[in-house]
C-alpha positions, -999 to 999 in steps of 0.1 A, spaced: 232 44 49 253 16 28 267 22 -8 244 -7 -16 214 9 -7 225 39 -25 234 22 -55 198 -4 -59 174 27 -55 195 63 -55 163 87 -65 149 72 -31 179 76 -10 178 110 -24 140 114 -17 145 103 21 175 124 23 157 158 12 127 147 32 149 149 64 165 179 57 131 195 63 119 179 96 131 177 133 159 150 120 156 138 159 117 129 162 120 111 126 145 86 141 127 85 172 94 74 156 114 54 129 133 36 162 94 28 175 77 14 145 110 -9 138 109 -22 169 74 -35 167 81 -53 135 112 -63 148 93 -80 181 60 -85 167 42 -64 190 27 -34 182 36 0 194 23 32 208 13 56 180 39 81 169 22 114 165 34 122 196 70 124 181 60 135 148 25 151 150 -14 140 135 -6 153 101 29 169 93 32 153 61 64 161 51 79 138 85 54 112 82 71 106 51 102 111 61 97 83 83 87 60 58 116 66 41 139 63 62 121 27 72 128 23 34 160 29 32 168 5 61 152 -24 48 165 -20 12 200 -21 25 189 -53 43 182 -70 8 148 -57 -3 138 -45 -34 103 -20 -41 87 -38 -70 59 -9 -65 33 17 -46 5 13 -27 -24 40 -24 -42 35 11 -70 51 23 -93 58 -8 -122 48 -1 -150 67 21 -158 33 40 -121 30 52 -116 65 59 -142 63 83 -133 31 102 -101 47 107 -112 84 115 -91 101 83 -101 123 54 -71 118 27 -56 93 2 -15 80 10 9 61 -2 35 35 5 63 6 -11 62 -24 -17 85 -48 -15 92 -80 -30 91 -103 0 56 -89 4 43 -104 -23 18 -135 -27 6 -155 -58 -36 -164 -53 -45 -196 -38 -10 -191 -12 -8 -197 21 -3 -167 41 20 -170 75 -3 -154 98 19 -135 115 41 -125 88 22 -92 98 7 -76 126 -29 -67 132 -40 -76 100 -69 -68 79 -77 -75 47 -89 -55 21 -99 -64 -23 -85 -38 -49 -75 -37 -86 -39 -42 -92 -21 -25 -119 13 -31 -136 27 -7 -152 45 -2 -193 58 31 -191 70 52 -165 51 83 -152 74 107 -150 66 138 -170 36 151 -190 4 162 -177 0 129 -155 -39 128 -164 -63 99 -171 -49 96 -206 -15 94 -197 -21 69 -172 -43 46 -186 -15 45 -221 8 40 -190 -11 5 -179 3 -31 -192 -26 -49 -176 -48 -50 -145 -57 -78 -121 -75 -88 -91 -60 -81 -52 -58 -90 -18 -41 -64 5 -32 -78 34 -29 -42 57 -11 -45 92 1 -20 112 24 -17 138 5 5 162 -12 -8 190 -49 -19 180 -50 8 148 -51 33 169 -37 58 139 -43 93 124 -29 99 92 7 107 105 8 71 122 -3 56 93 20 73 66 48 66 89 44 32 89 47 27 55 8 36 47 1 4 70 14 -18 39 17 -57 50 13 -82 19 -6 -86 -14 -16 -113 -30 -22 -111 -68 -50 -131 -89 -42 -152 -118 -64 -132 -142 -49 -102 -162 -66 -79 -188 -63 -45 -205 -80 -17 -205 -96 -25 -234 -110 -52 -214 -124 -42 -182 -135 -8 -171 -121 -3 -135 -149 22 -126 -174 0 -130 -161 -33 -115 -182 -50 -88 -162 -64 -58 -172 -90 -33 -150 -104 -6 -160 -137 13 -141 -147 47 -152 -182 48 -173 -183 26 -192 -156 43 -197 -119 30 -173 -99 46 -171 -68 25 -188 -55 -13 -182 -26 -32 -174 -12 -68 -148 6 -85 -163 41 -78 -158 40 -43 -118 40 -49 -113 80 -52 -147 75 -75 -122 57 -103 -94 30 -97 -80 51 -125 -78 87 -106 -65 71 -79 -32 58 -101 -35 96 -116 -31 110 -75 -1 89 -68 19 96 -99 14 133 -92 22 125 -55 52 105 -64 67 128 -89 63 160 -64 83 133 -41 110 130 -62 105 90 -72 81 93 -102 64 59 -110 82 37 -133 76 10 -161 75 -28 -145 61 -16 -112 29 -27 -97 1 -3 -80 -21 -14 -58 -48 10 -65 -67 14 -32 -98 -3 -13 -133 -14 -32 -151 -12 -1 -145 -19 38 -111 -36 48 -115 -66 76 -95 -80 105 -88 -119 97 -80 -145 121 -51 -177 119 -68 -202 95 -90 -181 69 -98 -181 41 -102 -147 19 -116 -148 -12 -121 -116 -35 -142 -116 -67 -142 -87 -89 -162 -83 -122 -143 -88 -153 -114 -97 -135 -123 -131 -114 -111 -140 -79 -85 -139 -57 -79 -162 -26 -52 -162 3 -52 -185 31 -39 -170 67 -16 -203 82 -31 -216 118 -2 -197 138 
């Protein structure tokens, strides 16, 4: 691991160190060697719960570290989290029963109305969500509703543009975590309000592929509150050792059903109270 890396993001490089201190060090780089050789190819993989089991947490994450930690030192910078996997509709196209988490990244990131390369990630799908950036960091306190919501500069409407490295999502919740909770893109609307604005848990979402409906949903169905679902990943991150801080961006999880997109879409998201977003997937 480079000085650099250590030096842009040390509580991480600290985080993925104490994470491999618990696990079988030789099945992390052995599933860490598989999913960065699909990216690195652009073909996607076997799954790796054969290396690091269905749902070991502790080495799923030590795997997405240890991804991290790789590409910081290549240049990147996280900018944020993601929370995958919170709503009941995408639990069940993917056959798991708990919330994760994953970076983001700066070269991830899209501004609405962009064209997306289409293969700037594999297998993708697409899926709308509340953004939210954050004032304050989340670091100590009770991490509650309150906190959180004080915590909250502005929200604003999302695409999440989920790939995944393995083979046709074929993934339990150890694949998935590993691979960086299946994080691709994310484009962000041009819309922002507070809280005092716009109650997440009541938003209405509707995404168009085409101008066809693709996917609808609401705020509940994200951990029953956008809101609770920032609340799970502070906890999360802080028991990980890289609490959330001011100027970073959540992606607060799925309003409804996430769905595959092919070269030359068009994605539109509109959410109530926050307006739309819309990505365009390049022709090749």
């Amino acid at each position: 691991m480079t000085r650099a890396a250590r030096a842009k993001h040390p509580t991480l490089v600290r985080m993925h160190e104490t994470l491999s201190s618990r696990v079988d060090s030789a099945a992390v780089i052995a599933a860490a060697d598989r999913l960065r050789s699909a990216a690195v190819n652009g073909r996607p993989t076997r799954p790796v719960r054969d290396l690091i089991g269905h749902n070991d947490i502790t080495a799923a994450y030590a795997v997405q570290q240890r991804l991290a930690t790789e590409r910081i030192a290549t240049g990147a910078n996280v900018v944020g989290r993601k929370i995958g996997l919170t709503s009941t509709a995408v639990q069940q196209q993917l056959g798991v029963d708990r919330p994760d988490f994953g970076l983001l990244f700066d070269d991830m990131a899209y501004d609405g109305g962009d064209t997306v390369p289409y293969h700037a990630v594999l297998q993708p799908r697409v899926e709308a969500e509340i953004a939210f950036m954050l004032k304050a960091d989340l670091a100590v306190g009770p991490l509650d509703a309150t906190q959180v919501r004080n915590a909250i500069s502005y929200a604003t409407p999302a695409l999440e543009i989920c790939g995944s490295r393995i083979q046709d999502w074929d993934i339990t919740f150890g694949d998935t975590v590993a691979d960086n909770a299946s994080a691709g893109a994310y484009v962000l609307g041009p819309l922002r309000k507070t809280l005092d604005q716009i109650e997440p848990r009541l938003v209405e979402m509707q995404m168009t592929i085409n101008a066809t409906v693709a996917s609808t949903g609401n705020g509940a169905a994200c951990l029953g509150d956008p809101i609770d679902a920032v609340v799970w990943l502070a906890r999360q991150a802080r028991e990980f050792g890289e609490p959330l801080r001011a100027g970073q961006l959540v992606l607060s999880g799925a309003l409804g059903p996430m769905r595959p997109v092919q070269p030359g879409d068009t994605v539109t998201a509109t959410i109530t109270g926050l307006g739309k977003v819309t990505a365009t997937f390049s022709h090749e």
